[in-house]
C-alpha positions in Angstrom: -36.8 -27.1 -10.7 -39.0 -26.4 -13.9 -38.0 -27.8 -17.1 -37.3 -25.1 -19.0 -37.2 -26.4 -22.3 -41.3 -27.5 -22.3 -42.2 -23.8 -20.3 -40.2 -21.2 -19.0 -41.6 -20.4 -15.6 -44.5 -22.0 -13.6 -46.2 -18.6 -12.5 -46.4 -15.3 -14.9 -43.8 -13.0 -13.4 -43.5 -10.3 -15.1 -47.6 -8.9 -15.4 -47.6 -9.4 -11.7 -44.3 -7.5 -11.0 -45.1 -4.2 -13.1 -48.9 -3.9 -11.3 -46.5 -4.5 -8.1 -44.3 -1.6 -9.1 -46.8 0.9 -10.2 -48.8 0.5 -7.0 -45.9 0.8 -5.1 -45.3 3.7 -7.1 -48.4 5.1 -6.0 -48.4 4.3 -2.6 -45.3 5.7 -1.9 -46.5 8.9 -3.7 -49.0 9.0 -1.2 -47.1 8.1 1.9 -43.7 10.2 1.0 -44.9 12.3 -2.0 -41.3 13.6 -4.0 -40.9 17.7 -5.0 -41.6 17.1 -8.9 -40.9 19.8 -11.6 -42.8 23.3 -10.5 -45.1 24.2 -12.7 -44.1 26.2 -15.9 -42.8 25.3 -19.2 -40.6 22.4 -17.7 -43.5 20.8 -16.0 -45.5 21.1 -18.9 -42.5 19.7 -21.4 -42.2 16.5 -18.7 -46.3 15.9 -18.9 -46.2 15.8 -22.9 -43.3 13.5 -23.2 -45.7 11.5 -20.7 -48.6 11.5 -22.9 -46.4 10.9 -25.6 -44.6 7.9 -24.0 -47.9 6.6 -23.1 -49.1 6.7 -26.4 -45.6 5.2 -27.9 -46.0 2.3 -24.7 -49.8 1.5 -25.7 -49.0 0.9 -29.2 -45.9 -1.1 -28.5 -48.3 -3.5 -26.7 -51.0 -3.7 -29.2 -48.7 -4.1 -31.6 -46.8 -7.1 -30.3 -50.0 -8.5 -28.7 -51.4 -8.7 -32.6 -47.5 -9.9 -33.7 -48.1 -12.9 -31.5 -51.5 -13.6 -32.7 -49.8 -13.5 -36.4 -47.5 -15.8 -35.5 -50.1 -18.5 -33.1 -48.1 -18.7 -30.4 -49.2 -17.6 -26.6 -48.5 -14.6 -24.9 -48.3 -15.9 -21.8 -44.8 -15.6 -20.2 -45.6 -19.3 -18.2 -46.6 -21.0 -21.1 -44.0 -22.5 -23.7 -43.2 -21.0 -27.4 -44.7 -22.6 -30.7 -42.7 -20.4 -32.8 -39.4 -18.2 -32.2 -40.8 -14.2 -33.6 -38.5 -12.0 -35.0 -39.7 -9.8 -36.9 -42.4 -6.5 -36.2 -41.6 -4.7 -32.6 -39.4 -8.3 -32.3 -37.1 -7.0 -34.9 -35.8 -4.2 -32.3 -36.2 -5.4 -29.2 -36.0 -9.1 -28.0 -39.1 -8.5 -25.1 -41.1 -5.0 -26.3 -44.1 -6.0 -24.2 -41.9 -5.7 -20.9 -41.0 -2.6 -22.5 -43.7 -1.1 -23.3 -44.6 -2.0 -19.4 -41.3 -0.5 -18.4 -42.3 2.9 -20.9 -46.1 3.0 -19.5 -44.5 2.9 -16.3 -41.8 5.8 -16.4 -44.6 7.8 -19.0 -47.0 8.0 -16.1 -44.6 9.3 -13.8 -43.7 11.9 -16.0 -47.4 13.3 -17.1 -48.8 12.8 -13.3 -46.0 14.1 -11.5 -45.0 11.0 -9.7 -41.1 10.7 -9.0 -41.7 7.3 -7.7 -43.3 6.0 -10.8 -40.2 6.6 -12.5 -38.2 5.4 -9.6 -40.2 2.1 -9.6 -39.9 1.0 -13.2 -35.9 -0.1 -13.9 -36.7 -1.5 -10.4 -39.3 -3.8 -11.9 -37.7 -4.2 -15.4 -34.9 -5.2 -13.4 -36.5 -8.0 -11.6 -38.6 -9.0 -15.0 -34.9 -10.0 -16.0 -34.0 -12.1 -12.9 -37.0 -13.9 -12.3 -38.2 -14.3 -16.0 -36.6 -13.1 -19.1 -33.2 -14.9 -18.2 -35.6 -18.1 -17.9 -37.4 -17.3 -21.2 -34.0 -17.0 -23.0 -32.9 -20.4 -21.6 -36.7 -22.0 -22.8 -36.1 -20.3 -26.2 -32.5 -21.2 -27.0 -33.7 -25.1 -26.1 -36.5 -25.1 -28.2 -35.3 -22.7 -30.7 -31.3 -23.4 -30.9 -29.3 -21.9 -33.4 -32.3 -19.7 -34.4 -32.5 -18.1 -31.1 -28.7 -17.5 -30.8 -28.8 -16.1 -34.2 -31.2 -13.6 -33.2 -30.5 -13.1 -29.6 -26.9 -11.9 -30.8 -28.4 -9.4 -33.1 -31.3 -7.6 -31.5 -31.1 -5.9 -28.0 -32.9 -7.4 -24.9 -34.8 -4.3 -24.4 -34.5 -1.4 -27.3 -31.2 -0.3 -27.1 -29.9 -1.7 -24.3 -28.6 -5.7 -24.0 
């Protein structure tokens, strides 16, 4: 059992489980490819909010990539907290990198016509919860205390959603 309170997991879960998701995606495109959206103006309305959502999931990741380098502490889900972030894309959303993931995910399906992909990502943001966020919450409320409770009880795990 890891000590939660020095690191939150011993291996990085959640990169590894997104990749995993998005080439399942794909191969089960290509093994059992789903009937998407015919082409015409719904097709073409499902590709832009694709684009868009990749755009919107990009950003969310640089973003929060430069919000941790503001604030010195690692990126790396393995690898303990030096400081508890709540403000930037951490003011809305207690873990917007898995959620840009989860977006880039879902926004792919969408603009390549890939059911699957769209299938695949609450699948993965799912098990990002299980096997690391619920761990990450534990290392943060030990290091962090009444900090982290503070701002875990007023800003959603993912952007809307607790």
């Amino acid at each position: 059992m890891i000590d939660t309170a020095h690191a939150p997991n011993r291996f990085p879960w959640p990169p590894i489980i997104f990749i995993l998701a998005a080439a399942a995606g794909m191969v089960l495109h290509w093994l059992v490819p789903l009937p998407f959206l015919p082409d015409g103006p719904a097709r073409f309305v499902a590709a832009a909010m694709g684009l868009c959502g990749l755009c919107a999931g990009v950003a969310l990741e640089i973003v929060t990539v430069l919000t941790f380098r503001r604030h010195r502490t690692t990126i790396l889900p393995h690898r303990g907290a030096t400081a508890l972030i709540t403000d930037g894309p951490f003011a809305k959303s207690r873990n917007p990198i898995y959620t840009g993931n989860t977006l880039l995910i879902i926004s792919a399906g969408l603009l390549f016509g890939i059911w699957w992909l769209v299938v695949a990502a609450p699948i993965a943001a799912a098990a990002v919860r299980k096997l690391a966020i619920e761990r990450e919450e534990t290392h943060l409320a030990a290091r962090f205390g009444p900090a982290w409770t503070d701002y875990a009880a007023r800003t959603p795990r993912w952007l809307f959603f607790r």
